[in-house]
Backbone of each chain as ProteinMPNN parsed JSONL, in Angstrom:
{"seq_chain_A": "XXXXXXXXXXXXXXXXXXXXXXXXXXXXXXXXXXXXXXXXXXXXXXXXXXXXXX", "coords_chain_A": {"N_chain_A": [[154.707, 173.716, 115.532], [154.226, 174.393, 119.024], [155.209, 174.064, 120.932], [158.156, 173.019, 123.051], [160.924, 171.592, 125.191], [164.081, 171.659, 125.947], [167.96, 171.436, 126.105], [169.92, 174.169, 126.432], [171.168, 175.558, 123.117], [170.858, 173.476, 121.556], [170.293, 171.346, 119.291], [167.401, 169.369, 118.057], [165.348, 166.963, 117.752], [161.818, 166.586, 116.759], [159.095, 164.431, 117.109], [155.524, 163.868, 116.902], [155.864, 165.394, 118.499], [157.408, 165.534, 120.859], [160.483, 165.227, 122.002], [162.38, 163.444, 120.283], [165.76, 163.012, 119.903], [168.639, 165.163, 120.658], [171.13, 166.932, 120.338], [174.445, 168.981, 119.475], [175.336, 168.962, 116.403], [173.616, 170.371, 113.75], [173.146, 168.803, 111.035], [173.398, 166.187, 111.706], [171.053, 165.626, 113.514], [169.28, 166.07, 111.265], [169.98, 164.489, 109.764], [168.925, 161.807, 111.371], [166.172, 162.676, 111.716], [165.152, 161.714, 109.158], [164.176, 159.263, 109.172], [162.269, 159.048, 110.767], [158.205, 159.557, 110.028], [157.517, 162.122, 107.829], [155.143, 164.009, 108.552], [155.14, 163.647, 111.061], [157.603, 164.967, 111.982], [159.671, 167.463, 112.783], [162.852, 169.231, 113.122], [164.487, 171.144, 114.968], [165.778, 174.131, 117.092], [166.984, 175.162, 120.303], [166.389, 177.718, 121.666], [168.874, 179.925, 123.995], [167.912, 181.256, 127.356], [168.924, 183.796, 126.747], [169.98, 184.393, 124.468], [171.758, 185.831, 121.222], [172.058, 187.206, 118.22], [173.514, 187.347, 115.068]], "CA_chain_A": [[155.02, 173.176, 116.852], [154.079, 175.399, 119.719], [156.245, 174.143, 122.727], [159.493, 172.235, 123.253], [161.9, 171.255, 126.115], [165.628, 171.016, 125.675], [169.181, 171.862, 126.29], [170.408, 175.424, 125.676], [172.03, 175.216, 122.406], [171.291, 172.239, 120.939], [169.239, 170.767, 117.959], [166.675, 168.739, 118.334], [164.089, 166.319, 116.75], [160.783, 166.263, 117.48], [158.527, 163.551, 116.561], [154.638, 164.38, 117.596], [155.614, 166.84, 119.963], [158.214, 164.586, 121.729], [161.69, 165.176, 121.865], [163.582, 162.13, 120.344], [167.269, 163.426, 120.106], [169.134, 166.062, 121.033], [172.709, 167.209, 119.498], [174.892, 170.474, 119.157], [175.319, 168.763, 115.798], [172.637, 170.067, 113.187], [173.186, 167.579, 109.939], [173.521, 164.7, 112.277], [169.982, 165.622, 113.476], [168.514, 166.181, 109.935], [169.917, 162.647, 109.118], [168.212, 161.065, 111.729], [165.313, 162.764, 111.201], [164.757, 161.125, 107.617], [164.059, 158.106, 110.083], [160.505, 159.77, 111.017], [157.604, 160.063, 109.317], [157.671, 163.815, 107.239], [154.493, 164.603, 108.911], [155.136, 164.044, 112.422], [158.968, 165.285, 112.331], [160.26, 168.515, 113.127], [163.925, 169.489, 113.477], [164.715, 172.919, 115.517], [167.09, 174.621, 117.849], [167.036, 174.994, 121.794], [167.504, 178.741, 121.953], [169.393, 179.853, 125.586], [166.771, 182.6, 127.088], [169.288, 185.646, 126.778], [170.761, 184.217, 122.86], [171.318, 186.822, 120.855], [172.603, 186.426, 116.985], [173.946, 187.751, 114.028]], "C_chain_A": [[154.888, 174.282, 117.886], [154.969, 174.83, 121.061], [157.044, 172.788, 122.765], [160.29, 172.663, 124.484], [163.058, 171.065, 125.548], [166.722, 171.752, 126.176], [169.388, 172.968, 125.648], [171.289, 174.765, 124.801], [171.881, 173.97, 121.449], [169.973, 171.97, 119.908], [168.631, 169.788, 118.605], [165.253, 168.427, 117.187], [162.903, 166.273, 117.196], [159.644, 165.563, 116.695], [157.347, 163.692, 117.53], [154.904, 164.738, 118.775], [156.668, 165.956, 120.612], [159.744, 164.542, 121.307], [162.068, 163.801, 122.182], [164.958, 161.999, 120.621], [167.546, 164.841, 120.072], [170.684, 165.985, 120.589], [173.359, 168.506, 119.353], [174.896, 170.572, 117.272], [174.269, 169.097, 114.714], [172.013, 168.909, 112.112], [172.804, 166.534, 110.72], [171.625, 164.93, 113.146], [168.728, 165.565, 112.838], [168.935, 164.623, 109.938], [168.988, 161.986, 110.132], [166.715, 161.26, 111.777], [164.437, 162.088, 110.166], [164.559, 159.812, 108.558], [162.404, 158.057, 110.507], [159.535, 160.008, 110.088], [157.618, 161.89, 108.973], [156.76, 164.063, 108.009], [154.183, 164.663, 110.013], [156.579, 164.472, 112.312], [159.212, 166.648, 112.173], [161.56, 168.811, 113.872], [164.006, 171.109, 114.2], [165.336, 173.09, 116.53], [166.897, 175.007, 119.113], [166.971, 176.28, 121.652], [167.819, 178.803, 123.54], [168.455, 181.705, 125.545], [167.502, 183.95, 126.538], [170.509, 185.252, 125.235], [170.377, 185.485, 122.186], [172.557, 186.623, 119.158], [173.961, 187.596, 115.925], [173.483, 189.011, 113.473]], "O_chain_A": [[155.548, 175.273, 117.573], [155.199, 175.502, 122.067], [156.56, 171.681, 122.531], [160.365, 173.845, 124.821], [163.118, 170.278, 124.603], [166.427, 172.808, 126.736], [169.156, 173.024, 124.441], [172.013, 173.821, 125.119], [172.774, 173.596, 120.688], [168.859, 172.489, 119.976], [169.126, 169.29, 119.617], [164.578, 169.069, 116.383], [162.877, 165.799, 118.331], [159.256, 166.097, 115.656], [157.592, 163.691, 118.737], [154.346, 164.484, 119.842], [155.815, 165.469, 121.355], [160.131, 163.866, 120.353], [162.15, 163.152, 123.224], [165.413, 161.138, 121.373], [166.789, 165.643, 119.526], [171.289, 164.914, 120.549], [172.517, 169.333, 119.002], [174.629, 171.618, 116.681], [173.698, 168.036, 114.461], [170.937, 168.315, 112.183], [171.789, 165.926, 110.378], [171.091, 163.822, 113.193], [167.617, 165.256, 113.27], [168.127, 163.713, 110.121], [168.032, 161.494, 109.532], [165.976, 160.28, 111.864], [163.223, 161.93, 110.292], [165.566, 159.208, 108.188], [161.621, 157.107, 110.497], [159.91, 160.734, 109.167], [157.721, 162.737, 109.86], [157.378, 164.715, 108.851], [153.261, 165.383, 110.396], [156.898, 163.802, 113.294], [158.81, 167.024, 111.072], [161.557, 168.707, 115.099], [163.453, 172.08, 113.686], [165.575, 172.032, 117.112], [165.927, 175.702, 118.811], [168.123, 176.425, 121.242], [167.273, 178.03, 124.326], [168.319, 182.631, 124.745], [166.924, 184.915, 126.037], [171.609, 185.782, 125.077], [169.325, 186.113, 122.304], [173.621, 186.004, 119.148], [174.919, 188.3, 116.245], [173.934, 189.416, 112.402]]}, "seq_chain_B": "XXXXXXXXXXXXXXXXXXXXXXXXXXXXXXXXXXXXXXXXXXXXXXXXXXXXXXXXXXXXXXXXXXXXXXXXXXXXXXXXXXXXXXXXXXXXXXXXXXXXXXXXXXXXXXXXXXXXXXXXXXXXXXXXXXXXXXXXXXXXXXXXXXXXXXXXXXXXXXX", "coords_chain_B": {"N_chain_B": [[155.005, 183.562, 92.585], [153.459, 181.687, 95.143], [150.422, 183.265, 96.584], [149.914, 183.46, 99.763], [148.486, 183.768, 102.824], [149.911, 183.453, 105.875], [149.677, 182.239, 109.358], [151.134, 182.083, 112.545], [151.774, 180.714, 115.994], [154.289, 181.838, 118.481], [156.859, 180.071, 118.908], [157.565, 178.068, 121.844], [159.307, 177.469, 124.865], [160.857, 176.037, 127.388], [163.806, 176.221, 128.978], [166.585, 173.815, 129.507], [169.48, 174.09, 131.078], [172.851, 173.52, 130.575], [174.801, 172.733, 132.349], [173.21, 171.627, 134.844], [171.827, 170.752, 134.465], [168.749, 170.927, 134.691], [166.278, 172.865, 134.439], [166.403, 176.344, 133.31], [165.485, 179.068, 135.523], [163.003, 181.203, 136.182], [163.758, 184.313, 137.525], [162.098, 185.159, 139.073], [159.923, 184.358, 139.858], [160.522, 181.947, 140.658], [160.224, 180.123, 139.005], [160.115, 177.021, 135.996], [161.89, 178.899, 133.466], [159.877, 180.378, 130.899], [160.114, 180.916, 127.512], [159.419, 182.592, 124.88], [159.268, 182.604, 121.269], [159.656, 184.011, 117.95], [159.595, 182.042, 115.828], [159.114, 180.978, 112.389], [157.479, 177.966, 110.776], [159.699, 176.277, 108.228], [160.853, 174.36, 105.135], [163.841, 173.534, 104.303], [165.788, 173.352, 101.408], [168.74, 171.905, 98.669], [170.163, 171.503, 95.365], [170.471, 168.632, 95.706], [169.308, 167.841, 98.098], [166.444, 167.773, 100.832], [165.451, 168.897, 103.551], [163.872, 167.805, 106.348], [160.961, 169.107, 108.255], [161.429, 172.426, 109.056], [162.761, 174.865, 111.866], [162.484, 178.898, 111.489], [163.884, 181.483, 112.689], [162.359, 184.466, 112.601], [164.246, 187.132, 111.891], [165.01, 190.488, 112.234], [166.798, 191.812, 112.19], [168.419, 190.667, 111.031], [170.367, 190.466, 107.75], [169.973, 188.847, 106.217], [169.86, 185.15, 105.192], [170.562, 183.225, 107.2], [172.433, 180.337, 108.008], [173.099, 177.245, 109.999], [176.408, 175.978, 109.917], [176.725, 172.701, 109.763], [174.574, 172.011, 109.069], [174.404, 172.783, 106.696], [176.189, 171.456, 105.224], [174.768, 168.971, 105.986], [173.049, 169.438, 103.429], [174.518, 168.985, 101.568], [175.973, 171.471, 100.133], [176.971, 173.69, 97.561], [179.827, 175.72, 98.781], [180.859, 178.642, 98.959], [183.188, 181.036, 99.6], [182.335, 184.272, 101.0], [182.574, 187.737, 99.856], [182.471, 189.68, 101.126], [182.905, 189.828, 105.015], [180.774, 188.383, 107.49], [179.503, 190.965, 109.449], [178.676, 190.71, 112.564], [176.296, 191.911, 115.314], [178.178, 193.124, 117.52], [180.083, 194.566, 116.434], [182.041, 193.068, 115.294], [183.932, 190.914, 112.87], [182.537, 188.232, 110.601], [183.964, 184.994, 109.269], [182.402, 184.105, 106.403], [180.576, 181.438, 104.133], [178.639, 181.353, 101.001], [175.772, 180.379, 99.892], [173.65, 179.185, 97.221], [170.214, 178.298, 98.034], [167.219, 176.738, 98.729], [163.923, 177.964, 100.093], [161.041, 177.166, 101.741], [158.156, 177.965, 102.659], [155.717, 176.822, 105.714], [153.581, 174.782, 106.308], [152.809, 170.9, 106.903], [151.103, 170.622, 104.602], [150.583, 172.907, 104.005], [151.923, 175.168, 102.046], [154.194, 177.936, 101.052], [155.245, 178.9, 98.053], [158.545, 177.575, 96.765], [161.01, 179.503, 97.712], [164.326, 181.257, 96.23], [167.266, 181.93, 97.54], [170.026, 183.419, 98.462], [171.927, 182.545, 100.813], [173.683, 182.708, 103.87], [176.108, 181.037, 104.969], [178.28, 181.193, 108.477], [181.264, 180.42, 109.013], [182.201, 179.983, 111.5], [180.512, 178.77, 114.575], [177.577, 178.163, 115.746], [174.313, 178.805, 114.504], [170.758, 179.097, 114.908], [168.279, 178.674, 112.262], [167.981, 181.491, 111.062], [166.127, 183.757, 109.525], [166.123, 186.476, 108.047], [165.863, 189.848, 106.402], [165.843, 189.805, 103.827], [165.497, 187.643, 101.312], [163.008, 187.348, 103.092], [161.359, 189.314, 104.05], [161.124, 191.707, 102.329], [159.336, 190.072, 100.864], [156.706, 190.102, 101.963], [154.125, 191.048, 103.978], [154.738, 191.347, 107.879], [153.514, 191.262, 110.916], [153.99, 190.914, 113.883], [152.257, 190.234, 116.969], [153.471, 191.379, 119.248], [152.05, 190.869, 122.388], [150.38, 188.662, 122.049], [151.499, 186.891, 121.713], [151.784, 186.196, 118.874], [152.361, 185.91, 115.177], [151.516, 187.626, 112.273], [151.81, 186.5, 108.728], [151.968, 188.285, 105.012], [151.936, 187.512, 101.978], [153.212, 190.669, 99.898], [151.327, 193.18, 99.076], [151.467, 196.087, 96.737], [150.045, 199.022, 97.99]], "CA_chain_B": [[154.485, 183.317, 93.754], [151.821, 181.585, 95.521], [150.088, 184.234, 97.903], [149.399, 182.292, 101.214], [148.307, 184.496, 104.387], [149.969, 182.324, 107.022], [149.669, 182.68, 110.999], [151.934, 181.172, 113.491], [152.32, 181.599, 116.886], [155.578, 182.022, 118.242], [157.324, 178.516, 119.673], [157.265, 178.538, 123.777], [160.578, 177.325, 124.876], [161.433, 175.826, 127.923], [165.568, 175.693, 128.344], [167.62, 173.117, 130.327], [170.761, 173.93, 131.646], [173.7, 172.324, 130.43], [175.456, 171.808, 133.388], [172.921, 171.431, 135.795], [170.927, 169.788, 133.773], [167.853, 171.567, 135.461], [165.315, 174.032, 133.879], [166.635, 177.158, 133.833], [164.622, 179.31, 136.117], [162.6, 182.786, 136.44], [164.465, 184.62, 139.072], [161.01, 186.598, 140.09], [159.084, 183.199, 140.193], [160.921, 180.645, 141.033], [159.352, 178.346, 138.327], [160.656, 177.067, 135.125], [161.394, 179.959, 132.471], [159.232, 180.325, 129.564], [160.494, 181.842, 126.303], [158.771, 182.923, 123.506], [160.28, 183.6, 120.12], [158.846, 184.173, 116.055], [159.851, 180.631, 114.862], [158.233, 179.835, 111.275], [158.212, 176.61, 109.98], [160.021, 175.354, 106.838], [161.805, 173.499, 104.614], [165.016, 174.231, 103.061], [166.113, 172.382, 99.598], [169.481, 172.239, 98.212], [169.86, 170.602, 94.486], [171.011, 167.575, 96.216], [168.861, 167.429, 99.545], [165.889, 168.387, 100.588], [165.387, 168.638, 104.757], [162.665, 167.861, 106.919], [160.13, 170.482, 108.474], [162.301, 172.976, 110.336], [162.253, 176.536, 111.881], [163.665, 179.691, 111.111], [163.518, 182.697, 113.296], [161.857, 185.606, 112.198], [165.496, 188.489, 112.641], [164.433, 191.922, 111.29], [168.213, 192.865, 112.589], [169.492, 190.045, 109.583], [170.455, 191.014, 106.192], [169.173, 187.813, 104.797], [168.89, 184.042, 105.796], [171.257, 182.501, 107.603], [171.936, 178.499, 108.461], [174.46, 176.552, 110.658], [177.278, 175.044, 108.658], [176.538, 171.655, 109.931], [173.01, 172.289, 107.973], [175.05, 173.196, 104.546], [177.017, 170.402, 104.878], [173.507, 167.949, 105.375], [172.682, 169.91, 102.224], [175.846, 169.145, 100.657], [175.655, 172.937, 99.417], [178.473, 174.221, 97.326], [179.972, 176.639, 99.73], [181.782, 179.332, 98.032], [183.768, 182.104, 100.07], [182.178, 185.393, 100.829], [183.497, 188.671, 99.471], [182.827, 190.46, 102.504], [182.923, 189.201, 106.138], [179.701, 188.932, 108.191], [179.561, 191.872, 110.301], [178.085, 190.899, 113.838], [176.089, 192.736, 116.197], [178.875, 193.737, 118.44], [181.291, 194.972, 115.641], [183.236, 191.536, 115.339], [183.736, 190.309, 111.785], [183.325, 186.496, 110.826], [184.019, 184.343, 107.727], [181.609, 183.23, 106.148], [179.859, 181.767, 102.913], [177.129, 181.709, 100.601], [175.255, 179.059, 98.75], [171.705, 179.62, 96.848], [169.059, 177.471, 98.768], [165.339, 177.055, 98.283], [163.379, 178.376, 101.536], [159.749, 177.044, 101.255], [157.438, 178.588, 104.273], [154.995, 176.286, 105.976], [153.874, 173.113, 107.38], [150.824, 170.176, 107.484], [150.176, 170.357, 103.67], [149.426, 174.525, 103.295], [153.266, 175.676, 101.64], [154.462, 178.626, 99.893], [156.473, 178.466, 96.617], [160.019, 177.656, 96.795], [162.27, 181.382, 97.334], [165.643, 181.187, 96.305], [168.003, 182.512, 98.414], [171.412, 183.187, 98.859], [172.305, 182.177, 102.375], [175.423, 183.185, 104.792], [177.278, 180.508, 106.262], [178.89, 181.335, 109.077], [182.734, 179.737, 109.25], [182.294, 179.295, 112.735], [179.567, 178.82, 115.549], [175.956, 176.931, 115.78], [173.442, 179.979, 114.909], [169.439, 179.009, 114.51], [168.076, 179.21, 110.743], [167.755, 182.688, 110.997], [165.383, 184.459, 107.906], [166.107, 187.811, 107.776], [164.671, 190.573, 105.633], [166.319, 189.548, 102.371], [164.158, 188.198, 100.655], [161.376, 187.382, 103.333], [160.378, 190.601, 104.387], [160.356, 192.359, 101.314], [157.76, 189.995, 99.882], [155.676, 189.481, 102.8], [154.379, 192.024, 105.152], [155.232, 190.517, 108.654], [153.053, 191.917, 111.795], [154.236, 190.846, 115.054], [151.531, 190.414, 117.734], [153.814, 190.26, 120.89], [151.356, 190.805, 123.515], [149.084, 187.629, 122.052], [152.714, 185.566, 120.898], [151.662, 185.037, 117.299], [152.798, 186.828, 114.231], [150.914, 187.575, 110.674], [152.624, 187.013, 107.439], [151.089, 188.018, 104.149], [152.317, 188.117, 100.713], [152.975, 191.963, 100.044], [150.967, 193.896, 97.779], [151.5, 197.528, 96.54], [148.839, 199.588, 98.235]], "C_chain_B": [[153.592, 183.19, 94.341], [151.601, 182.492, 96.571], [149.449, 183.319, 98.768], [149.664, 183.395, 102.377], [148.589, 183.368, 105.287], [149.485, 183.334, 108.576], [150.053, 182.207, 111.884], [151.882, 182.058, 114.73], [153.59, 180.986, 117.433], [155.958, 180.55, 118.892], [157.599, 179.288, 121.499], [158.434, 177.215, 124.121], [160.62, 177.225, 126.576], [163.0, 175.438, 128.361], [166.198, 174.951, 129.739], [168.672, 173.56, 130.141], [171.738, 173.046, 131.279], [174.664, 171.75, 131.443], [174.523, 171.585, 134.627], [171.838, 170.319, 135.461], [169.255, 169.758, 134.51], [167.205, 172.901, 134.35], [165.825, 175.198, 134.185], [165.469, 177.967, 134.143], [164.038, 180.697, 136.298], [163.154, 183.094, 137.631], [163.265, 185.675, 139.708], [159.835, 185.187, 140.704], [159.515, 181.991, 140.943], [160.848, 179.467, 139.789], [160.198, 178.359, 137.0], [160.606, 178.461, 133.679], [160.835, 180.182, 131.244], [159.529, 181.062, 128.724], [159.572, 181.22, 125.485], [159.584, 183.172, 122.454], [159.521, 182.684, 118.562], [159.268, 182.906, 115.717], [158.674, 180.55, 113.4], [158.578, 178.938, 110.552], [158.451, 176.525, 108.33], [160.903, 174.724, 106.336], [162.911, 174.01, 103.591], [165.89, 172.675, 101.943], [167.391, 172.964, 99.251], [169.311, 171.429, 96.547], [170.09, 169.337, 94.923], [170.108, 166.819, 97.113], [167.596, 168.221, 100.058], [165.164, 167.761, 102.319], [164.075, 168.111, 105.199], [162.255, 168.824, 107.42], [161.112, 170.763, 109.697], [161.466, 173.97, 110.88], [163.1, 177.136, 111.778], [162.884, 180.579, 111.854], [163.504, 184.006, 112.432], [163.593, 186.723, 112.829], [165.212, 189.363, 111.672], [165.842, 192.613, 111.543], [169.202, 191.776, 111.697], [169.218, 190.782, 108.433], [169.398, 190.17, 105.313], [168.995, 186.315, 105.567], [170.386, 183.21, 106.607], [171.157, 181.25, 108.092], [173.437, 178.165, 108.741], [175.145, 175.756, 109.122], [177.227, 173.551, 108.48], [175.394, 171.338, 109.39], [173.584, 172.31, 106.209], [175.185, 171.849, 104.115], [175.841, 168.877, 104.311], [173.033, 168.092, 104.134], [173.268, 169.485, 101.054], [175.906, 170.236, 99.359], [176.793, 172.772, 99.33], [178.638, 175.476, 97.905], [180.968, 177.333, 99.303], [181.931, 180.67, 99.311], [183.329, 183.145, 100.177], [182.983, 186.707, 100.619], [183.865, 189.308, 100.396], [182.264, 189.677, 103.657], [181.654, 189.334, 106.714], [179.921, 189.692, 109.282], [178.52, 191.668, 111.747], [177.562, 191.767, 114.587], [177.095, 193.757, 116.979], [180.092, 193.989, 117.451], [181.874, 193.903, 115.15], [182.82, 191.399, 113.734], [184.228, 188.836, 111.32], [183.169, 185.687, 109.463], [182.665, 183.898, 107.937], [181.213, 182.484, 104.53], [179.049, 181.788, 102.602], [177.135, 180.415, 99.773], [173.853, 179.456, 98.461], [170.918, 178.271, 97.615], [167.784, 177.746, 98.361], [164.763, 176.556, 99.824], [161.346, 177.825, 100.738], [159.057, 177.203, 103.294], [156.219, 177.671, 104.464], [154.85, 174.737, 106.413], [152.307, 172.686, 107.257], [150.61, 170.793, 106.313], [150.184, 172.331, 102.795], [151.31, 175.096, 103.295], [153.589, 177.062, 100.598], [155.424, 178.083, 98.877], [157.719, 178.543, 96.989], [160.532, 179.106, 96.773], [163.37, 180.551, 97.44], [165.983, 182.114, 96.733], [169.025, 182.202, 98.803], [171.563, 183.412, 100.61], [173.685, 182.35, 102.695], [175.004, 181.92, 105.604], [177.827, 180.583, 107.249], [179.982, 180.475, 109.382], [182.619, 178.521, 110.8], [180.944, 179.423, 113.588], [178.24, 178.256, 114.83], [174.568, 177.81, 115.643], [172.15, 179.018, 114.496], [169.256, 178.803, 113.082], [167.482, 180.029, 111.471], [167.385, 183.486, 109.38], [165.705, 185.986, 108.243], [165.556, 189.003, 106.869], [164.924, 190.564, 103.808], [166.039, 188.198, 102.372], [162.853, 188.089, 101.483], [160.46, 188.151, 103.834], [160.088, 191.422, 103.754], [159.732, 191.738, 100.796], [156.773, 189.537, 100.896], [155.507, 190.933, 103.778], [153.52, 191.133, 106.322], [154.607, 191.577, 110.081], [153.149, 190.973, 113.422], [153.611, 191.418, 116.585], [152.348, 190.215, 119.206], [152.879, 190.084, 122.008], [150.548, 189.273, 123.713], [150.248, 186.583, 121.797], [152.279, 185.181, 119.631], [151.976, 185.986, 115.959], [151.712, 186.5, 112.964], [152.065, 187.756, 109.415], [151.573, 187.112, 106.105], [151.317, 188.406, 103.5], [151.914, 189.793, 100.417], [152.625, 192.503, 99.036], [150.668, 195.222, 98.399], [150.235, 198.016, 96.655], [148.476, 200.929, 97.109]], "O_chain_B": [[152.742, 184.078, 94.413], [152.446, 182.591, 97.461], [148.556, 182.531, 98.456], [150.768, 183.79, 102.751], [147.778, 182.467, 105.5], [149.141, 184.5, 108.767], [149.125, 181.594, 112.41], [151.905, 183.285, 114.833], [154.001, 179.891, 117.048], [155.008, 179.975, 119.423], [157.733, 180.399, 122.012], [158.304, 176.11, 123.593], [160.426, 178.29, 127.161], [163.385, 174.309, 128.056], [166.248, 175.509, 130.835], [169.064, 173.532, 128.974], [171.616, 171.857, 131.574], [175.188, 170.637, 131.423], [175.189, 171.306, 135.625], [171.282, 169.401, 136.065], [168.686, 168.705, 134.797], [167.876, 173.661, 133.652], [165.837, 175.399, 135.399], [164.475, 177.865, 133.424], [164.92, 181.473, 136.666], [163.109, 182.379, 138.631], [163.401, 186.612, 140.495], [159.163, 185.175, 141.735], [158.857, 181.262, 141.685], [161.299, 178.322, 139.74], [160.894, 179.338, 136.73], [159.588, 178.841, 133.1], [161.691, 180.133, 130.36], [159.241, 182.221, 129.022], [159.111, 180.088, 125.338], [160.571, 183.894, 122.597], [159.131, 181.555, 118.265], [159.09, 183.014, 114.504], [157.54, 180.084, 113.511], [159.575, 178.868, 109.833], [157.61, 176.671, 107.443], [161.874, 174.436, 107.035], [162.859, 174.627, 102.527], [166.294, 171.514, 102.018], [167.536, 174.181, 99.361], [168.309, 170.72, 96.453], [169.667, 168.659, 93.987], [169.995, 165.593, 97.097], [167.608, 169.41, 99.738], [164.584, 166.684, 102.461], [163.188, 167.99, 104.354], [162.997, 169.791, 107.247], [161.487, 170.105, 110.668], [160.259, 174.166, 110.734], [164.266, 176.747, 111.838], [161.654, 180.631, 111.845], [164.425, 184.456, 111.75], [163.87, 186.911, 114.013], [165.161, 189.106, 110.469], [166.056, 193.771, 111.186], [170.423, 191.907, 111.623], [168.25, 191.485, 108.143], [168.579, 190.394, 104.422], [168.138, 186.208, 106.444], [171.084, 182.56, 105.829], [170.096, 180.861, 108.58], [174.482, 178.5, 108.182], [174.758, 175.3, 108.046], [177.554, 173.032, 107.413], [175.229, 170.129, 109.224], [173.205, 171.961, 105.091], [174.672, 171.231, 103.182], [175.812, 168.167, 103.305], [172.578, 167.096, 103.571], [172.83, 169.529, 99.904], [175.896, 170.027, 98.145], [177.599, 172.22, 100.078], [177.805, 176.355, 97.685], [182.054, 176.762, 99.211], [180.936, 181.168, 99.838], [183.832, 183.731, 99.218], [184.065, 186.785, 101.2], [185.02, 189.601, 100.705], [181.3, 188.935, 103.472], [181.185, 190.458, 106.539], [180.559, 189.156, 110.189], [177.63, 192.499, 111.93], [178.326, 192.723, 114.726], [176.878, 194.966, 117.06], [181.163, 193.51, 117.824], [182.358, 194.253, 114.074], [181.694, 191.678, 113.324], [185.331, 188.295, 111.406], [182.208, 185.859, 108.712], [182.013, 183.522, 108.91], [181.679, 183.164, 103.617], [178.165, 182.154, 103.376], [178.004, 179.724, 99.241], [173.061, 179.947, 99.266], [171.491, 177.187, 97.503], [167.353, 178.744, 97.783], [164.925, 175.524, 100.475], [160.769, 178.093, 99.685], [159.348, 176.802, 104.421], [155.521, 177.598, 103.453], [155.665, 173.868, 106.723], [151.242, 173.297, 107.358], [149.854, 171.748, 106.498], [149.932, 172.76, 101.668], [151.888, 175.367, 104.348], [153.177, 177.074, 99.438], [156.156, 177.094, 98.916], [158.091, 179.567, 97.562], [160.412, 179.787, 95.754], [163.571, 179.597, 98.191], [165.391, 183.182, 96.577], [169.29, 181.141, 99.369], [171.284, 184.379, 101.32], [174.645, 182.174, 101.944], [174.12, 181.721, 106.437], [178.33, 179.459, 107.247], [179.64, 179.59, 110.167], [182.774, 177.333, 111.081], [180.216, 180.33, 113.186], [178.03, 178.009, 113.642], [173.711, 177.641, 116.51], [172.443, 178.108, 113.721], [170.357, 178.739, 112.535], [166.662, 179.74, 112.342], [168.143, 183.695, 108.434], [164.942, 186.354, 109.136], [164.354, 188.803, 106.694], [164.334, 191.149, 102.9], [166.305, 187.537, 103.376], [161.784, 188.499, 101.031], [159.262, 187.962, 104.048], [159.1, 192.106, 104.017], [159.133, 192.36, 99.919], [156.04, 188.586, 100.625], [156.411, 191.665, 104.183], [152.45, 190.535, 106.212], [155.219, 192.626, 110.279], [152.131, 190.446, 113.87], [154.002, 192.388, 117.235], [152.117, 189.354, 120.054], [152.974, 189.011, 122.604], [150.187, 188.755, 124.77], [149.911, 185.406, 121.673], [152.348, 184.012, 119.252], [151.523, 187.113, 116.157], [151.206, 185.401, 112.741], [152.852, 188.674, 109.185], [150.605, 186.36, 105.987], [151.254, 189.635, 103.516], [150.781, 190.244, 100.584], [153.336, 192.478, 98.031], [150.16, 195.602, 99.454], [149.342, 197.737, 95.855], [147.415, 201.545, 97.204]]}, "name": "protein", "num_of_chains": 2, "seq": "XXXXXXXXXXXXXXXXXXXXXXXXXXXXXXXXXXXXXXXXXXXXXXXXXXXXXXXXXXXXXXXXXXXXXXXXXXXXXXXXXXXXXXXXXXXXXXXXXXXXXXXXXXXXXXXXXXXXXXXXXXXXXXXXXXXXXXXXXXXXXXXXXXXXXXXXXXXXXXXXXXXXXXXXXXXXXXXXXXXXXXXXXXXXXXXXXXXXXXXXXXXXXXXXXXXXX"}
């Protein structure tokens, strides 16, 4: 996937390139995922520009 | 292990604002801000569960692989107590645990072999899947093009 829109922070589904849902929640994004075909679906995370981790 | 030369480039990241609910913005441009960052795609497997295509950020400043707890749980990973605390950037130390997982790298058909890997939990907070250099940087050597945004990975063999 080369480019996504979303909310700092938050999970997100993306179904050909198109953000379906959005959630702070990750699981609850994986479940709805399984809703999508495997080969257009991609789950992944908002980062915020100045995140910084672990 | 299957040897697979991948090549990703990095994900390009526009971020909304949560309270303004507005693009946050370049303060030299004006215009919406564009981030870059190492994302590679894959799939993580518990014995139980077995996700759809994610990403995990490339962190050369992790130990090893880290994944939100709200991810374990989709996993329904057995989550066993770590001995020692994860030690944060800024000194801070935070529960966490571990569960073995199976990390498989790739996407659209072209996959490496399942790595097992013991994964940190974190107790608390919402981090990325974060890969770190246990195990995927000692078996891959990992070349980071920033100028072009795209990274090389490629199973590592003894020169």
């Amino acid at each position: 996937m080369g480019s996504v829109t979303g909310i700092a922070g938050q999970w997100v589904v993306v179904v050909k390139d198109k953000v379906v849902a959005s959630s702070d929640d990750a699981g609850e994004m994986f479940r709805l995922a399984e809703k999508y075909p495997e080969e257009d679906t991609v789950v992944t995370k908002i980062l915020h520009p100045r995140a910084s981790f672990y | 292990m299957s040897a697979i030369d991948f090549q990703f480039n990095y994900k390009r990241s526009i971020t909304i604002d949560r309270l303004t609910q507005r693009p946050i913005l370049d303060a030299a441009s004006g215009t919406p801000l564009e981030v870059f960052h190492p994302f590679i795609p894959c799939v993580i497997s518990s014995e139980k569960r077995r996700s759809r295509s994610t990403e995990g950020l490339l962190d050369s400043g992790s130990d090893g692989v880290v994944i939100p707890r709200t991810l374990a749980e989709y996993l329904e990973l057995d989550l066993e107590p770590a001995s020692e605390p994860m030690m944060v950037a800024d000194g801070r130390n935070m529960e966490r645990f571990v569960s073995k997982i199976m990390l498989t790298i790739g996407r659209g058909g072209r996959y490496s072999d399942p790595i097992e890997v013991e994964a940190s939990v974190p107790a608390k907070g919402n981090p990325p899947v974060l890969i770190g250099r246990e195990p995927v940087f000692r078996l891959h050597t990992i070349t980071f093009v920033e100028a072009e945004k795209r990274l090389e990975m490629n199973p590592y063999r003894k020169v």
